[in-house]
mmCIF file as gemmi writes it, N, C-alpha and C atoms, coordinates in Angstrom:
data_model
loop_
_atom_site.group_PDB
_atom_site.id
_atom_site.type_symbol
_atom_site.label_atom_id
_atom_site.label_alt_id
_atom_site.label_comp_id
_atom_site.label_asym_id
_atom_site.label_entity_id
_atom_site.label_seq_id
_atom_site.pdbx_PDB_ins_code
_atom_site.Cartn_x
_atom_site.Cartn_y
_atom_site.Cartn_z
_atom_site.occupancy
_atom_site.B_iso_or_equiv
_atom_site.pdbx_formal_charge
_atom_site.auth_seq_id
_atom_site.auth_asym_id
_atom_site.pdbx_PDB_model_num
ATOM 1 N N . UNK Axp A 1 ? -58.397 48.546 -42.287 1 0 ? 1 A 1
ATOM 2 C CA . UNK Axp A 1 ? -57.945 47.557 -41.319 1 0 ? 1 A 1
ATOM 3 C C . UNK Axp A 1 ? -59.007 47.255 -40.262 1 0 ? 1 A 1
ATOM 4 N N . UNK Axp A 2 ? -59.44 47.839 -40.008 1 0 ? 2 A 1
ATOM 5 C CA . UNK Axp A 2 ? -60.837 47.886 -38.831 1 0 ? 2 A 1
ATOM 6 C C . UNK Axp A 2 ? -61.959 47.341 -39.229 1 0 ? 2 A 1
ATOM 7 N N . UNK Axp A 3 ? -62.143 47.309 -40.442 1 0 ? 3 A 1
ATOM 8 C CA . UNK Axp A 3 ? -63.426 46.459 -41.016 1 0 ? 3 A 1
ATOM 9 C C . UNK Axp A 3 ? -62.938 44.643 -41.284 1 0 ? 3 A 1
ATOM 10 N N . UNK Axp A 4 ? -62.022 44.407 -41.388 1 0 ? 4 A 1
ATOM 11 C CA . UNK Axp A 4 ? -61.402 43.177 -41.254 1 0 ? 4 A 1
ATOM 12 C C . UNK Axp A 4 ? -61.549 42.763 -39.995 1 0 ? 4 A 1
ATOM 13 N N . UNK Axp A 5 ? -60.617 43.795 -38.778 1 0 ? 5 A 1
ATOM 14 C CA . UNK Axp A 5 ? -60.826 43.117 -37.553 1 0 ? 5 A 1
ATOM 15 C C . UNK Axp A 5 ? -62.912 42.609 -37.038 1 0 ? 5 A 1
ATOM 16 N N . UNK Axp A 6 ? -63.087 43.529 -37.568 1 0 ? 6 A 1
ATOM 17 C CA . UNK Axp A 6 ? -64.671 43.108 -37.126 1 0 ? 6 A 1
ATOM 18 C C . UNK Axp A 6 ? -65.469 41.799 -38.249 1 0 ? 6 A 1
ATOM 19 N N . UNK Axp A 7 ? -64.708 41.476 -38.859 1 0 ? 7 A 1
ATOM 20 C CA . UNK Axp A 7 ? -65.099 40.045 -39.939 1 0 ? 7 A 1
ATOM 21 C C . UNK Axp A 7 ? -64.484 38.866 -39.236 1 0 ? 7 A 1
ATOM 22 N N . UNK Axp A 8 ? -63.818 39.3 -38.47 1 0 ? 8 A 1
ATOM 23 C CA . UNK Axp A 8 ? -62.496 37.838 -38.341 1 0 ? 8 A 1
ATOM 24 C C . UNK Axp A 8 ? -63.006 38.135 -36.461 1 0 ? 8 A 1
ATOM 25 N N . UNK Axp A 9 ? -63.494 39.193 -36.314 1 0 ? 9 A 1
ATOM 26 C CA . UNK Axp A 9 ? -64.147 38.936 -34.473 1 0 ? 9 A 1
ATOM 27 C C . UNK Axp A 9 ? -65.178 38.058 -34.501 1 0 ? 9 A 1
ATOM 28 N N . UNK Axp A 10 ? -66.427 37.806 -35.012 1 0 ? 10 A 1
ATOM 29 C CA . UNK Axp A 10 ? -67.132 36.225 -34.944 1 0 ? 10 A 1
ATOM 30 C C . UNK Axp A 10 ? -66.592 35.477 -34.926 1 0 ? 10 A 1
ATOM 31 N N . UNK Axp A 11 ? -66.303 35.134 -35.901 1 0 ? 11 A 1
ATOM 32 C CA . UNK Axp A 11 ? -65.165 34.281 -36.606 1 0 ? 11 A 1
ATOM 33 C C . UNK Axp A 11 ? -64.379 33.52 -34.806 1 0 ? 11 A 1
ATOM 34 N N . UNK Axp A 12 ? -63.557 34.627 -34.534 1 0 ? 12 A 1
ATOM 35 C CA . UNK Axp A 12 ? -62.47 33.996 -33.287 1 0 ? 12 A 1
ATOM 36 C C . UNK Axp A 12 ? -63.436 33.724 -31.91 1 0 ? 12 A 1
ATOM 37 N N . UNK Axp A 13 ? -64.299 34.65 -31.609 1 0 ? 13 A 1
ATOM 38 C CA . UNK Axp A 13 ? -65.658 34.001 -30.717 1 0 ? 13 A 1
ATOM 39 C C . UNK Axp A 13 ? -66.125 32.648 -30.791 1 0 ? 13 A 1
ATOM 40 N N . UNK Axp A 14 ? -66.221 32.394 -32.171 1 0 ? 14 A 1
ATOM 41 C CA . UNK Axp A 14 ? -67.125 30.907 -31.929 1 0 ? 14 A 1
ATOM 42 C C . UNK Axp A 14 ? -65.773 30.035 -32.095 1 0 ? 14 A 1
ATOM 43 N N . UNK Axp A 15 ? -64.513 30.455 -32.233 1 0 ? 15 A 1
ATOM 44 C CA . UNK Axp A 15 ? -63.499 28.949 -31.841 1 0 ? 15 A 1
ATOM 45 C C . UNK Axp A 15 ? -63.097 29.324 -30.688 1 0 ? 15 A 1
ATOM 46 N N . UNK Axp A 16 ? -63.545 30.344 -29.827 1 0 ? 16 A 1
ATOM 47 C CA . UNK Axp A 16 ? -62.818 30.143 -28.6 1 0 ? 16 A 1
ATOM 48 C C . UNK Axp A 16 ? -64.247 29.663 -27.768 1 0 ? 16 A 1
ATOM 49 N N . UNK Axp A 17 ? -65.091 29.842 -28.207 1 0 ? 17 A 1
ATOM 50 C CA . UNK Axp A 17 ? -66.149 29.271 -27.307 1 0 ? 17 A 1
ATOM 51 C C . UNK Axp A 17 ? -65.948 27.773 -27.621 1 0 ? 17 A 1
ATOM 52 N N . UNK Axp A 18 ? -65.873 26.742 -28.788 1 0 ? 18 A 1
ATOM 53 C CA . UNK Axp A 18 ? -66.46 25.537 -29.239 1 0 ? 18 A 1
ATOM 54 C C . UNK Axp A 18 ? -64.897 24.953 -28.402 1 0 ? 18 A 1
ATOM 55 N N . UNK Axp A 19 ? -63.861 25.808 -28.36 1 0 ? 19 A 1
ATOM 56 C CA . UNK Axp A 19 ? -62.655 24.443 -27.907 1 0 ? 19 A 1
ATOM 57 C C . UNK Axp A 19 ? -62.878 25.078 -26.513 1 0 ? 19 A 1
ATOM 58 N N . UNK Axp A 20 ? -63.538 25.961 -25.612 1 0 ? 20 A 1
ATOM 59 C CA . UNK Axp A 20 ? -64.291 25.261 -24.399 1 0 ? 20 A 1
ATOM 60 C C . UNK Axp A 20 ? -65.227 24.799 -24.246 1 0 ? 20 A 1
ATOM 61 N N . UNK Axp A 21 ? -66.041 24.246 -24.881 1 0 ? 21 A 1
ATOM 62 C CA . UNK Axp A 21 ? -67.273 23.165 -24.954 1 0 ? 21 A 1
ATOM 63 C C . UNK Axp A 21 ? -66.672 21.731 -25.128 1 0 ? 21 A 1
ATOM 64 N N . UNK Axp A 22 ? -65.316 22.091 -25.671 1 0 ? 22 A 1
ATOM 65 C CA . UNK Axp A 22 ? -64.563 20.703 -25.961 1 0 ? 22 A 1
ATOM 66 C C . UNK Axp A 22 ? -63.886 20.102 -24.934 1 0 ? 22 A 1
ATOM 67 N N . UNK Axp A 23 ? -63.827 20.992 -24.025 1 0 ? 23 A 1
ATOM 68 C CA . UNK Axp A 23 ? -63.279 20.642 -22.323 1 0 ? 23 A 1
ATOM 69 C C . UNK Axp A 23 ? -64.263 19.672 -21.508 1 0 ? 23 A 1
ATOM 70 N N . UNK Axp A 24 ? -65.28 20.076 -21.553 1 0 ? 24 A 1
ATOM 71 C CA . UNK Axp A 24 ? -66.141 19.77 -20.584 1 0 ? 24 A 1
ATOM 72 C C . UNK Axp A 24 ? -66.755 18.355 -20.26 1 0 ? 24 A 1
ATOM 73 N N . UNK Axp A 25 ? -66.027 17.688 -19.342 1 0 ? 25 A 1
ATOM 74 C CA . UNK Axp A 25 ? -66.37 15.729 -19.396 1 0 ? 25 A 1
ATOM 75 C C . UNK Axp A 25 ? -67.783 15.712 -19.191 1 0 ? 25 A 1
ATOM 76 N N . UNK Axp A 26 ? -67.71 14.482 -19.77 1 0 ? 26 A 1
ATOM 77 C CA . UNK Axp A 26 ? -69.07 14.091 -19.929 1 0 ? 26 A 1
ATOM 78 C C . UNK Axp A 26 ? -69.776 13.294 -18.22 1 0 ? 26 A 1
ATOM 79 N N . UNK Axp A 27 ? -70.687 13.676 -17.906 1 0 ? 27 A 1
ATOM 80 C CA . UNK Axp A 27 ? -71.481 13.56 -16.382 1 0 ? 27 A 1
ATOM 81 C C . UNK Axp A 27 ? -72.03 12.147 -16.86 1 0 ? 27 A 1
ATOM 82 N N . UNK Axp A 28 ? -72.02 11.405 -17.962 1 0 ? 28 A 1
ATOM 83 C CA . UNK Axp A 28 ? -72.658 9.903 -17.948 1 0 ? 28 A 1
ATOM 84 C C . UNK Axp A 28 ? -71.358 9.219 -18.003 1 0 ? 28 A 1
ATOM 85 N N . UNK Axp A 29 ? -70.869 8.365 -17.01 1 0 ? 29 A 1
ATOM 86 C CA . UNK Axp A 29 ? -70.003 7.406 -16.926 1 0 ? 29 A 1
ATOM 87 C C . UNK Axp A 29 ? -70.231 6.708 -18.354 1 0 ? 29 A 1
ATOM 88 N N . UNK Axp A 30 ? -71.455 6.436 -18.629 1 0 ? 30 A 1
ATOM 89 C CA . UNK Axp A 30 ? -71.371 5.789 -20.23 1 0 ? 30 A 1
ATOM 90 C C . UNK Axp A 30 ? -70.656 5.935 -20.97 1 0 ? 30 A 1
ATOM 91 N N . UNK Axp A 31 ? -70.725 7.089 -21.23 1 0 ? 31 A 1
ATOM 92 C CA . UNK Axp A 31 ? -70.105 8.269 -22.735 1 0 ? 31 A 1
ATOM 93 C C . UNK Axp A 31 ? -68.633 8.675 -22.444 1 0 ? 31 A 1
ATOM 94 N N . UNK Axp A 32 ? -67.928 8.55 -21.27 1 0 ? 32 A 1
ATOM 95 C CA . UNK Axp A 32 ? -66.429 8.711 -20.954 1 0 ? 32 A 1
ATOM 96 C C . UNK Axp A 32 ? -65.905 7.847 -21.759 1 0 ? 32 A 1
ATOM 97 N N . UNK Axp A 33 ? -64.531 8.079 -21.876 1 0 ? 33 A 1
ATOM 98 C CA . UNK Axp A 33 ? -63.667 7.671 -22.63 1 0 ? 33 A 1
ATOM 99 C C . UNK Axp A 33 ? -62.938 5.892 -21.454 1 0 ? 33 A 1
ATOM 100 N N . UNK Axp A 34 ? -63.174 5.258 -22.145 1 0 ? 34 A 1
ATOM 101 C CA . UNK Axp A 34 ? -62.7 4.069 -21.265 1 0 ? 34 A 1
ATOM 102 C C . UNK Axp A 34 ? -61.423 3.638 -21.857 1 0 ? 34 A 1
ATOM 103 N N . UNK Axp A 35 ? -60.945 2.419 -20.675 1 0 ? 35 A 1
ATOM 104 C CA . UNK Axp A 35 ? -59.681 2.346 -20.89 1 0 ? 35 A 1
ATOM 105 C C . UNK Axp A 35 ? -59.894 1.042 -22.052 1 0 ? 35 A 1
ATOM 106 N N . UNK Axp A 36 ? -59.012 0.791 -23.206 1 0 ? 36 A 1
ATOM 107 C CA . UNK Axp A 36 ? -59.159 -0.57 -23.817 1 0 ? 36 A 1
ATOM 108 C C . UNK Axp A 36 ? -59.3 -1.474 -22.982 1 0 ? 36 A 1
ATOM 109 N N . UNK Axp A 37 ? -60.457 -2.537 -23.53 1 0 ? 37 A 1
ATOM 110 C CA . UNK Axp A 37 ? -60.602 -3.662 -23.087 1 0 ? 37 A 1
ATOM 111 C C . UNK Axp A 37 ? -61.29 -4.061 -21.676 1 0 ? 37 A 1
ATOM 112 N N . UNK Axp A 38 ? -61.692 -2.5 -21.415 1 0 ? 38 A 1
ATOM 113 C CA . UNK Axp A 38 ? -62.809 -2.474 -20.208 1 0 ? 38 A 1
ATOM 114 C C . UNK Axp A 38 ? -64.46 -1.444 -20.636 1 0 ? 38 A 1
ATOM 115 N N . UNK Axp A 39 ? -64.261 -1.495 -21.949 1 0 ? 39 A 1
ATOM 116 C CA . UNK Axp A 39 ? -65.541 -0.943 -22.271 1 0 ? 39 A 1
ATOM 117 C C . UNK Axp A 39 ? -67.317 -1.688 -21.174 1 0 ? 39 A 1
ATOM 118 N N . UNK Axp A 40 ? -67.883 -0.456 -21.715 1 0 ? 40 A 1
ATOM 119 C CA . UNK Axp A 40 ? -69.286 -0.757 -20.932 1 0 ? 40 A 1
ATOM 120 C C . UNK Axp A 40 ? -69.949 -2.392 -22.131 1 0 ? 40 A 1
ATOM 121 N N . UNK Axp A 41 ? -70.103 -2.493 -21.262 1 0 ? 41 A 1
ATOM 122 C CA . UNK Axp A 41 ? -71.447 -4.177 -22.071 1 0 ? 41 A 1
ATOM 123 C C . UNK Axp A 41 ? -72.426 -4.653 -21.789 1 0 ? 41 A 1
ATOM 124 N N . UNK Axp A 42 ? -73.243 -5.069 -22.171 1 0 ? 42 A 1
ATOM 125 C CA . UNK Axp A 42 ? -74.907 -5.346 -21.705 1 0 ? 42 A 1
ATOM 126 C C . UNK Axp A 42 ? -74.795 -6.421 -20.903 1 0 ? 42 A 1
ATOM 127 N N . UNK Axp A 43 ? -75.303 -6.683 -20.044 1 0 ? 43 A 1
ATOM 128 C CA . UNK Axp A 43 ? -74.879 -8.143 -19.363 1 0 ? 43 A 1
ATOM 129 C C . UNK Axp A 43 ? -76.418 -8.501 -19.207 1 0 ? 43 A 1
ATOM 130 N N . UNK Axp A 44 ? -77.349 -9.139 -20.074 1 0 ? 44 A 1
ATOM 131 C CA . UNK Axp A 44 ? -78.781 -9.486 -19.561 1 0 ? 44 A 1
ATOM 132 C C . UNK Axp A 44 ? -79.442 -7.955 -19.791 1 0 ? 44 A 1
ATOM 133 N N . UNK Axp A 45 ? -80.153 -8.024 -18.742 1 0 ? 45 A 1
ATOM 134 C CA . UNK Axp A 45 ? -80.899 -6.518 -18.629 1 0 ? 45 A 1
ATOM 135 C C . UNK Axp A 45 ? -79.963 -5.333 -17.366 1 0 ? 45 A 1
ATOM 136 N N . UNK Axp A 46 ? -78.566 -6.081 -17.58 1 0 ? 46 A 1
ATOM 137 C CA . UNK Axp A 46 ? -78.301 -5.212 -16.985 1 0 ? 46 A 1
ATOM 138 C C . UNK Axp A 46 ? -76.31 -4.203 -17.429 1 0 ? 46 A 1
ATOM 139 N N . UNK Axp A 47 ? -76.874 -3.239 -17.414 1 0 ? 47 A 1
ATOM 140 C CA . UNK Axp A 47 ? -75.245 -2.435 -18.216 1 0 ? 47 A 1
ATOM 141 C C . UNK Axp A 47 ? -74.268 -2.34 -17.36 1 0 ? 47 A 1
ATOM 142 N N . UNK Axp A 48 ? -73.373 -3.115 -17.412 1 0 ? 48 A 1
ATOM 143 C CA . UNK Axp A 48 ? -71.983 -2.601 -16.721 1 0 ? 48 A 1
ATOM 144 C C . UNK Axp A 48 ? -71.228 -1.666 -17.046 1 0 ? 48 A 1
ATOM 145 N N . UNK Axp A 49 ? -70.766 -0.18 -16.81 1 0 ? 49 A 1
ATOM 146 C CA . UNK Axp A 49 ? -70.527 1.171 -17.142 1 0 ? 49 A 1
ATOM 147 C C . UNK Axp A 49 ? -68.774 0.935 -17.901 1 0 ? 49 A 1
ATOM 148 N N . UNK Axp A 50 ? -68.49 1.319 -18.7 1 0 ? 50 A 1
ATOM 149 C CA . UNK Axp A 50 ? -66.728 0.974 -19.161 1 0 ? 50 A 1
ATOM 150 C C . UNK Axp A 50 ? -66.517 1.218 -17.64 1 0 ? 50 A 1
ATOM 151 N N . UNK Axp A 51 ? -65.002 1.028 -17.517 1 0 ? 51 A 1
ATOM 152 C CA . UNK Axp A 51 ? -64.096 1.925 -16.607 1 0 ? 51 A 1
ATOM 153 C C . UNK Axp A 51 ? -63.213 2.874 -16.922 1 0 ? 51 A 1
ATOM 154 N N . UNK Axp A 52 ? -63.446 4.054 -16.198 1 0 ? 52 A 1
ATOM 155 C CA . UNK Axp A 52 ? -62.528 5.086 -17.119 1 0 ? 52 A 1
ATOM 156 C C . UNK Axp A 52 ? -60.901 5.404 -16.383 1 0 ? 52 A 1
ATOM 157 N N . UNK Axp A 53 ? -60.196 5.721 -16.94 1 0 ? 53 A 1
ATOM 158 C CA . UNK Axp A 53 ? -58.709 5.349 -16.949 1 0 ? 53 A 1
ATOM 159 C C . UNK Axp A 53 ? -58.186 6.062 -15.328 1 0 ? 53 A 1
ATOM 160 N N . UNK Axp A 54 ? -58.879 6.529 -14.888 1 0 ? 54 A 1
ATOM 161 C CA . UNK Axp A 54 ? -58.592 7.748 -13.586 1 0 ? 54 A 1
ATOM 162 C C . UNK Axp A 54 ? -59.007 6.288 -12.38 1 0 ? 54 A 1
ATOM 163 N N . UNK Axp A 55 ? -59.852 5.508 -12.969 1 0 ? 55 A 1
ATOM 164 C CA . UNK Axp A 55 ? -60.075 4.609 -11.492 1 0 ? 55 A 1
ATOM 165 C C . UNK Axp A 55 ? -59.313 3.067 -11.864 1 0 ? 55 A 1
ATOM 166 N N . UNK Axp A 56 ? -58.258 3.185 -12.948 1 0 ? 56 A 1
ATOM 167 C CA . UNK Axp A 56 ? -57.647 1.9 -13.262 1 0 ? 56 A 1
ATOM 168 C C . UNK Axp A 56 ? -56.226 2.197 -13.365 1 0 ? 56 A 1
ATOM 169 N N . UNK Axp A 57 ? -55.41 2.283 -12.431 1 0 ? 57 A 1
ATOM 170 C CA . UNK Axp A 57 ? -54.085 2.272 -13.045 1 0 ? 57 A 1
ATOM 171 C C . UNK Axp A 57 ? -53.219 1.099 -13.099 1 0 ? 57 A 1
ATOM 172 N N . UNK Axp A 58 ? -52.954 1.459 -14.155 1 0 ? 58 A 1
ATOM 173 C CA . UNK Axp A 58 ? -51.772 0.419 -15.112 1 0 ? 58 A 1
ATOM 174 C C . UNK Axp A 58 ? -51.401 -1.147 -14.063 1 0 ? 58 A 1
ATOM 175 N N . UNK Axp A 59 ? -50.581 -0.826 -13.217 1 0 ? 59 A 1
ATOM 176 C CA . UNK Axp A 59 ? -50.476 -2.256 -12.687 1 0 ? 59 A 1
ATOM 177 C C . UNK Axp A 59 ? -51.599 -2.821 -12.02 1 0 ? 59 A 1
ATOM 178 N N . UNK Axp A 60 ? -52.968 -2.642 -12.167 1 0 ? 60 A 1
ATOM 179 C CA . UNK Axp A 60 ? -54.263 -3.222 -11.7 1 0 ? 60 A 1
ATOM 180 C C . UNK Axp A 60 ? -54.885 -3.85 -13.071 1 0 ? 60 A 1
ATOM 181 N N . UNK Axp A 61 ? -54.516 -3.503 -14.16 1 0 ? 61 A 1
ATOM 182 C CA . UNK Axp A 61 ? -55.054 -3.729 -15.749 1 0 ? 61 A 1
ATOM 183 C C . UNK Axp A 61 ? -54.647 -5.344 -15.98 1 0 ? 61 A 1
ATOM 184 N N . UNK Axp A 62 ? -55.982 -6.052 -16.682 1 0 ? 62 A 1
ATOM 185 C CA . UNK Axp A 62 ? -55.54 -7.636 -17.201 1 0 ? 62 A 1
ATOM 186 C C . UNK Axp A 62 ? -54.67 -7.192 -17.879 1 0 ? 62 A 1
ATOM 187 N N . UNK Axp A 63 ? -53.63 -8.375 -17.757 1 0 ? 63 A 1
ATOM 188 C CA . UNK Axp A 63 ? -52.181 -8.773 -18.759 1 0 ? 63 A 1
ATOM 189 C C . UNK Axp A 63 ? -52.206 -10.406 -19.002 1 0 ? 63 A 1
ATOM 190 N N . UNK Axp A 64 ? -51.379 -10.502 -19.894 1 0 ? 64 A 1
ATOM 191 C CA . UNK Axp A 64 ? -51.478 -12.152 -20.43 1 0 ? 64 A 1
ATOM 192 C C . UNK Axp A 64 ? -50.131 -12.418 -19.642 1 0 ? 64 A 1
ATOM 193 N N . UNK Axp A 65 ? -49.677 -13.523 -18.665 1 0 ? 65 A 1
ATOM 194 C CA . UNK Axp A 65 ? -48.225 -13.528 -18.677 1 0 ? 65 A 1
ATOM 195 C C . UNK Axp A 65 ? -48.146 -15.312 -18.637 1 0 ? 65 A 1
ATOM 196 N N . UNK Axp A 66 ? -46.684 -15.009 -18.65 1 0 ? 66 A 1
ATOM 197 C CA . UNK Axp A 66 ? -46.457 -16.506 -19.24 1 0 ? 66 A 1
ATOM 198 C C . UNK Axp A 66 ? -46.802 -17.131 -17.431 1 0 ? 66 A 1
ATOM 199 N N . UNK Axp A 67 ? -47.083 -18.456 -17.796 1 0 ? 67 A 1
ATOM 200 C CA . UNK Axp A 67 ? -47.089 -19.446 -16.778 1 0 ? 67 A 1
ATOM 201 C C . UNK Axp A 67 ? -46.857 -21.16 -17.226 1 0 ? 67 A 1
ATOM 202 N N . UNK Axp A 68 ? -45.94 -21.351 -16.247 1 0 ? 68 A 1
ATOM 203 C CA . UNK Axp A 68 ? -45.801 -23.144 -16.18 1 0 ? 68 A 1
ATOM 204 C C . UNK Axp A 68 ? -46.439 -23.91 -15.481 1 0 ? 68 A 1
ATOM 205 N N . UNK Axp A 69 ? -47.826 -24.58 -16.014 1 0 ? 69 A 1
ATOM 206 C CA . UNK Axp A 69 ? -48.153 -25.503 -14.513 1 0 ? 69 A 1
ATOM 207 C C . UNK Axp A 69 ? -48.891 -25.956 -15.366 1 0 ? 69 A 1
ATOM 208 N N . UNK Axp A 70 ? -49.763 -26.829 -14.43 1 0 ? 70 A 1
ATOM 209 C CA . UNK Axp A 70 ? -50.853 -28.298 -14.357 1 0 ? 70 A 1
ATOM 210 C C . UNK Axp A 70 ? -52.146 -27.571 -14.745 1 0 ? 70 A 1
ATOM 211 N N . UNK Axp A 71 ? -52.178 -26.098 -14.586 1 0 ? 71 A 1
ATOM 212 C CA . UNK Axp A 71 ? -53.451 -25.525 -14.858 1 0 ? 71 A 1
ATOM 213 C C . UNK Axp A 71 ? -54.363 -25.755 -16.074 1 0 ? 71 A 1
ATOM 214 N N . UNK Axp A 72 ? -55.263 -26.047 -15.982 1 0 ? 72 A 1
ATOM 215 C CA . UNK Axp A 72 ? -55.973 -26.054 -17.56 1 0 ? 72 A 1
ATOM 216 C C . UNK Axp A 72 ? -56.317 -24.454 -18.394 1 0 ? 72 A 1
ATOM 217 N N . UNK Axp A 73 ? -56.479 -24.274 -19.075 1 0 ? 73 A 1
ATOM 218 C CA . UNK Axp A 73 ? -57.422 -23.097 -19.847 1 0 ? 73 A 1
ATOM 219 C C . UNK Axp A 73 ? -58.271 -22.673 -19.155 1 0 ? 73 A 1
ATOM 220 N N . UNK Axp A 74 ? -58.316 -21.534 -18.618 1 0 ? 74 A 1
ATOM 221 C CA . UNK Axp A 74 ? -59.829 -20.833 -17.698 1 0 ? 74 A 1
ATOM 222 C C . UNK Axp A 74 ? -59.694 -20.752 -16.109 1 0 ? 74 A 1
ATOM 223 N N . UNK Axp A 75 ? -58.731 -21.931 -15.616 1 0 ? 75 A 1
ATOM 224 C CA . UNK Axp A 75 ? -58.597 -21.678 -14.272 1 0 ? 75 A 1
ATOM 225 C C . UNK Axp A 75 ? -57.522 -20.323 -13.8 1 0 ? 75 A 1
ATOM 226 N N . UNK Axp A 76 ? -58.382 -19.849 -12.855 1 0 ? 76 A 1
ATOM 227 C CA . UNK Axp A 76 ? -57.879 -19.014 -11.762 1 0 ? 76 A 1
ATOM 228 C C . UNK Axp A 76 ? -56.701 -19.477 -10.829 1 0 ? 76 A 1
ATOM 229 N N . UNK Axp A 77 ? -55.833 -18.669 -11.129 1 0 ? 77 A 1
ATOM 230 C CA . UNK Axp A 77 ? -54.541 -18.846 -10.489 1 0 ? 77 A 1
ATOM 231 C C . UNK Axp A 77 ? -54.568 -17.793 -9.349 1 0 ? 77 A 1
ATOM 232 N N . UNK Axp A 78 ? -54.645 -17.807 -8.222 1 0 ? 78 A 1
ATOM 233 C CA . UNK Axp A 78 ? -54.044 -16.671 -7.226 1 0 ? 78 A 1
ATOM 234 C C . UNK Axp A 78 ? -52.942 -16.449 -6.309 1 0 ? 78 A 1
ATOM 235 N N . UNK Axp A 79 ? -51.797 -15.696 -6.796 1 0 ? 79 A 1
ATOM 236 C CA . UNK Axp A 79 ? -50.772 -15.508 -6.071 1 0 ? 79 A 1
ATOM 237 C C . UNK Axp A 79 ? -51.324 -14.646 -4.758 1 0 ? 79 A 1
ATOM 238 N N . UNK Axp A 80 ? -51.34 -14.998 -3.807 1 0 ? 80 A 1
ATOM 239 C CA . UNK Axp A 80 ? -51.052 -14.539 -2.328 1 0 ? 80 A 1
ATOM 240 C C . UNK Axp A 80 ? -50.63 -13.981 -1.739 1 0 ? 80 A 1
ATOM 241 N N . UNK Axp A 81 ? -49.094 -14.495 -2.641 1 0 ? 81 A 1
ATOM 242 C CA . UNK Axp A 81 ? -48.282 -13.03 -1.985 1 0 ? 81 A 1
ATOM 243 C C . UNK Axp A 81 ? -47.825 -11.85 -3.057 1 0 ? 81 A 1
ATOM 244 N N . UNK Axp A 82 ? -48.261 -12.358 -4.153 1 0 ? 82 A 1
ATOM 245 C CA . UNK Axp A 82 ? -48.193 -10.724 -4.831 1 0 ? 82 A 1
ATOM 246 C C . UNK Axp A 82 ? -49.464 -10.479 -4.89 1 0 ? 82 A 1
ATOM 247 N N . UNK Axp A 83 ? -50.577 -11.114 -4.306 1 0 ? 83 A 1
ATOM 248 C CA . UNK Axp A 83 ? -52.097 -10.351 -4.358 1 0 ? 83 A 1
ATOM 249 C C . UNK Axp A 83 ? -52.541 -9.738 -5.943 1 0 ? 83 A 1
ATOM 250 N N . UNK Axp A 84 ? -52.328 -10.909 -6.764 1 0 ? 84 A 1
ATOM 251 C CA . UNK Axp A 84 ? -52.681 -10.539 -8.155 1 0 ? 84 A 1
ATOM 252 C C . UNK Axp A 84 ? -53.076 -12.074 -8.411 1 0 ? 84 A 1
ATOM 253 N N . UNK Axp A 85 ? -54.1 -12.143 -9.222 1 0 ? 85 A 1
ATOM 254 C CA . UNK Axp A 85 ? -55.235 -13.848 -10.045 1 0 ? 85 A 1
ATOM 255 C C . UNK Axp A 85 ? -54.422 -13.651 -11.199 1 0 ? 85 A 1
């Protein structure tokens, strides 16, 4: 029984080390996990970083919603008093 436990002790070392290596966020805003539809993109010579989900919450996120008006395609609508375009 003792020669087993010492076959299967590497063995449990390197998965308890690799799923804490699997913790550890990544220090390049690049390489974080972004929220859909706000990924990073080249803009010219210059990179705009994604946004990652901790500095976007949910009711700040584009949504499509319905609207009735004179507006064309592309124009900016800004409500005022709900402080949302």
């Amino acid at each position: 029984m003792p020669n087993i436990l010492f076959r299967l002790l590497p063995l449990a070392l390197a998965l308890t080390l690799g799923a804490c290596a699997a913790t550890v966020p990544s220090s390049d805003p690049a390489q974080a996990p972004a929220v859909p539809g706000y990924e990073g993109i080249q803009d010219g010579e210059f990179f705009i970083a994604p946004v990652q989900a901790q500095y976007l919450p949910d009711h700040v996120r584009r949504r499509e919603v319905a609207w009735v008006g004179d507006e064309q395609p592309g124009d900016i609508i800004v409500d005022t008093h709900a402080r949302v375009l």
